[in-house]
C-alpha positions as CSV (number, residue, x, y, z in Angstrom):
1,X,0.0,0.0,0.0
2,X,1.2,3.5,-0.5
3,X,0.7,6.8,1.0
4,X,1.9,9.7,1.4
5,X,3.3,11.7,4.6
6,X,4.0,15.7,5.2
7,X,7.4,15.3,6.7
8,X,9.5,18.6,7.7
9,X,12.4,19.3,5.2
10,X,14.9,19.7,8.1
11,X,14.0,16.3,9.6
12,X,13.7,14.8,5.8
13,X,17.3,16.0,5.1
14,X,18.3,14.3,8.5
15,X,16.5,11.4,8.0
16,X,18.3,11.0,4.1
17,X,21.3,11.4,5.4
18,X,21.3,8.8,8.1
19,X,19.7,6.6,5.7
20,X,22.7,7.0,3.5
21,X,24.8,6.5,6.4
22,X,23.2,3.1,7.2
23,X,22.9,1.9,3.5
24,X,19.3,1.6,4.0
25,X,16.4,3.9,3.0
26,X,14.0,6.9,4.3
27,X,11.2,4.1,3.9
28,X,13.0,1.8,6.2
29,X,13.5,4.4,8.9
30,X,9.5,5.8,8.8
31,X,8.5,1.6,9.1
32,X,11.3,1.3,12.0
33,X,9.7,4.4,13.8
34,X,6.1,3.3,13.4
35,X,6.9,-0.1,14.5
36,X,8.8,0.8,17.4
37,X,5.9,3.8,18.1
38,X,3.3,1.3,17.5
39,X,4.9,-1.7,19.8
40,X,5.0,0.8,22.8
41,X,1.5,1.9,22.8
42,X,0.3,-1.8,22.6
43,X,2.6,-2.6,25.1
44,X,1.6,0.4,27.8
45,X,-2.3,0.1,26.8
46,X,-4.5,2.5,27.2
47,X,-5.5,5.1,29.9
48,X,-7.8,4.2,32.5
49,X,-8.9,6.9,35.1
50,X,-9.3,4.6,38.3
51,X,-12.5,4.9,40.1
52,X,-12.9,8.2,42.5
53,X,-16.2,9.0,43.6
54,X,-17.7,9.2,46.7
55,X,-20.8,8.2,48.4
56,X,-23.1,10.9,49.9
57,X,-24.6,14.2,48.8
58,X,-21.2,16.4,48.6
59,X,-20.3,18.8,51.0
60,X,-21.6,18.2,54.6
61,X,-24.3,20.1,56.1
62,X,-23.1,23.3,57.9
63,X,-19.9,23.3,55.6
64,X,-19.2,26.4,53.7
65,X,-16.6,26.4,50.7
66,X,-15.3,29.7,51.5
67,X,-14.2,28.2,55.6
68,X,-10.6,26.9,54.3
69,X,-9.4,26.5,58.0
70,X,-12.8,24.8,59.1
71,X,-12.6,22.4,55.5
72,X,-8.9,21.3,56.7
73,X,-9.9,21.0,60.3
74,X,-12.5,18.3,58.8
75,X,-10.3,16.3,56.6
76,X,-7.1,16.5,59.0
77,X,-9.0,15.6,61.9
78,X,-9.8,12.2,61.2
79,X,-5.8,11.3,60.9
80,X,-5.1,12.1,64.4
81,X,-3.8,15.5,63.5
């Protein structure tokens, strides 16, 4: 199959030369690059955001958002601090 790929002409010119230098081609390097690119995403999988929520109806009653010392009070003083 062919296609064709928008490649910068600074990293085209590097890419030529180090083919040259290697005695293979700028096809061979693009495959090597998506195989290697390709391999590593298979092999790390996908993202998965682990699971976070909470039970409950969100912020306590009597809580106010704008109390920063009473909000660290509440979550500090359930680890002994």
């Amino acid at each position: 199959m062919k296609t064709t790929v928008e490649i910068p002409d600074v990293l085209l010119r590097d890419a030529k030369k180090l083919a040259a230098a290697q005695g293979s081609t700028v096809k061979a390097l693009i495959e090597q690059g998506l195989r290697a690119v390709v391999a590593e995403r298979k092999r790390r999988g996908g993202f998965t955001l682990r699971k976070a929520s909470f039970r409950g109806d969100g912020l306590a009653a009597g809580q106010s958002l704008q109390d920063w010392a009473a909000i660290r009070e509440a979550i500090y003083s359930e680890r002994g601090a």
